[in-house]
N, C-alpha and C positions, 0 to 999 in steps of 0.2 A: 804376482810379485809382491813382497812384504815389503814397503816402504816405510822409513822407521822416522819419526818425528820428535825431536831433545829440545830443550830451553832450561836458559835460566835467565835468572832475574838481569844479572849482573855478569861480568867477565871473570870478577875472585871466585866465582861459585864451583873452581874447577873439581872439586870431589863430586859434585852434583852431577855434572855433565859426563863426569867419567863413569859411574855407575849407573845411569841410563844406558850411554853406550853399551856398557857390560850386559846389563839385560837384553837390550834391546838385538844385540848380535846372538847372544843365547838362545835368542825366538826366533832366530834364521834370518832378520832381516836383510835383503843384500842392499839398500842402500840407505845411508843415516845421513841427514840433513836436521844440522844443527844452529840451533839459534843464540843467541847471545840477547832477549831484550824482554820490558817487562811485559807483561802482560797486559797493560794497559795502554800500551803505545803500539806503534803498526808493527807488524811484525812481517815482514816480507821473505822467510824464509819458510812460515808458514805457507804462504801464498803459491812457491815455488814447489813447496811439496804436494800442495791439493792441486797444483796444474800438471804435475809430474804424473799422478793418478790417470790409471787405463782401466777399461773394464776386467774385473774378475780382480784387479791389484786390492790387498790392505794395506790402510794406513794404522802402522803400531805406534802407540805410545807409551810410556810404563805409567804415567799416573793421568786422573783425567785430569788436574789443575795444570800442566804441563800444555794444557791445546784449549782448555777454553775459559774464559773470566767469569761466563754467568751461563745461564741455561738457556737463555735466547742465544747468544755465543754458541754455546755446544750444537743449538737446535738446526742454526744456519753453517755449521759447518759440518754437519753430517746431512746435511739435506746438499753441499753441492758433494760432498761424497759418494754418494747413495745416485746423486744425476748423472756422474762419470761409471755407473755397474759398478764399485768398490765397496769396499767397506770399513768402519773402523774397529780397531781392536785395542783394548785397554791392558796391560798386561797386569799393573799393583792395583787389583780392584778388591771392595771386601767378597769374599766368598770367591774368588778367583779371576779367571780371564772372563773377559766380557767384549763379547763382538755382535757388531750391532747386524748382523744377518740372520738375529732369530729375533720372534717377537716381544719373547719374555727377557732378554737383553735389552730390548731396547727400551722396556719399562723400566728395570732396571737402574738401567743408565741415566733416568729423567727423572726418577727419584732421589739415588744418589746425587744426580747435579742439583737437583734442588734446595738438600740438606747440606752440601759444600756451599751454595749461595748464601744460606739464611746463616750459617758460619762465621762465611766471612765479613756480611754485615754486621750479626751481633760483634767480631771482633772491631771492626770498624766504631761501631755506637761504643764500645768501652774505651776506645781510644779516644772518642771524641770527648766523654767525659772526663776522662785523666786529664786533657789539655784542659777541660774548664776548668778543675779544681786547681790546677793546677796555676793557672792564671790567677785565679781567685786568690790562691796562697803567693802569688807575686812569683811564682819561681819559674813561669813560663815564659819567654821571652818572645819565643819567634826566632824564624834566620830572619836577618837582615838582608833586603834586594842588596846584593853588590858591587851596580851599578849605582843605586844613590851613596853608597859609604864612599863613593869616588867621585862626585858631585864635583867638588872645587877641582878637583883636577879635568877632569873632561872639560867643565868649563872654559878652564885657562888653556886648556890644548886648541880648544877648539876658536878662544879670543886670539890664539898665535897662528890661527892658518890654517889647522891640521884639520883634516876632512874626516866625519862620522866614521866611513869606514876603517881609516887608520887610526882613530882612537880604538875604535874597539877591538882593534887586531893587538894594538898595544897594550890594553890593559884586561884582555882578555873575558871580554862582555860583550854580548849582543848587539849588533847593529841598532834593533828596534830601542834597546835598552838604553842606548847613548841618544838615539832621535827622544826619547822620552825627557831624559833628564834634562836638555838643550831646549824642549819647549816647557818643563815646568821652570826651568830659568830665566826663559823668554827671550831665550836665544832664536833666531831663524838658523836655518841649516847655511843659508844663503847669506855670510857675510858681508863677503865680495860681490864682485859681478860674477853673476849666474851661481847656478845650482854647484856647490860641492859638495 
């Protein structure tokens, strides 16, 4: 069975998702499990499709940044693929399809991820230099934590009674975030009697 595997970064990326789909039913897949998250966070639809995996099944993808963030990444997810009898198939690779059930694919495959790794840290190292000059020339700010830009107010919410929880449900900031600002204030969470 061709089991078909989509993402993007974000939920606006819908031309993205939709043109994966497009491919990825063009390659016959009959089943497409799609993700919505980045790449750097857990991605649990991944998970659902490498548990979905039987022997003889492939896992398709159309591109290989689409399934894995670094080569150690790619390395462990074709290795529990490879331990269910499956295999993976890349469909946008250079020089064409690439399915990791030959050997010379699977060189392939660990070359190319290598050269997307080193990629995307040179783009990473030039972004980190823009933000330096950028700093340097004053024109770098930063975001602002926007639980401190609300500082007096969470304060006063919380010298009126209102419990961590319900501030941060109201002002739409993290629990931890509001427990933060309440001990650099020198607030305890615990006003009253006992814990709110």
């Amino acid at each position: 069975m061709l089991v078909a595997y989509a993402r993007t970064s974000t939920v606006d990326q819908t031309a993205s998702i939709q043109a994966q789909q497009a491919a990825l039913k063009a390659a016959g897949c009959e089943k497409i499990i799609i993700e919505q998250a980045s790449a750097v966070g857990p991605r649990p639809r991944l998970e659902a499709a490498l548990d979905w995996l039987r022997d003889g099944d492939v896992l398709v993808v159309t591109k290989l940044d689409r399934l894995a963030r670094s080569v150690r990444d790619l390395l462990k997810i074709i290795e529990r693929i490879e331990a269910k009898g499956a295999s993976l198939r890349i469909l946008d690779f250079a020089g064409g399809i690439v399915d990791t059930r030959s050997a010379t694919s699977r060189l392939t495959l660990n070359v190319l991820a290598s050269v997307g790794e080193f990629e995307r840290d040179m783009m990473l190292e030039r972004q980190q230099i823009g933000i330096a000059k950028a700093k340097s020339d004053g024109r770098y700010k930063g975001r602002v934590p926007t639980a401190r830009r609300q500082t007096e107010t969470i304060t006063r919410l919380r010298k009126d009674g209102q419990r961590p929880d319900e501030i941060a449900t109201a002002l739409k900031v993290s629990r931890a975030s509001v427990f933060r600002v309440l001990k650099d204030a020198g607030l305890t969470t615990a006003l009253t009697t006992g814990r709110q």
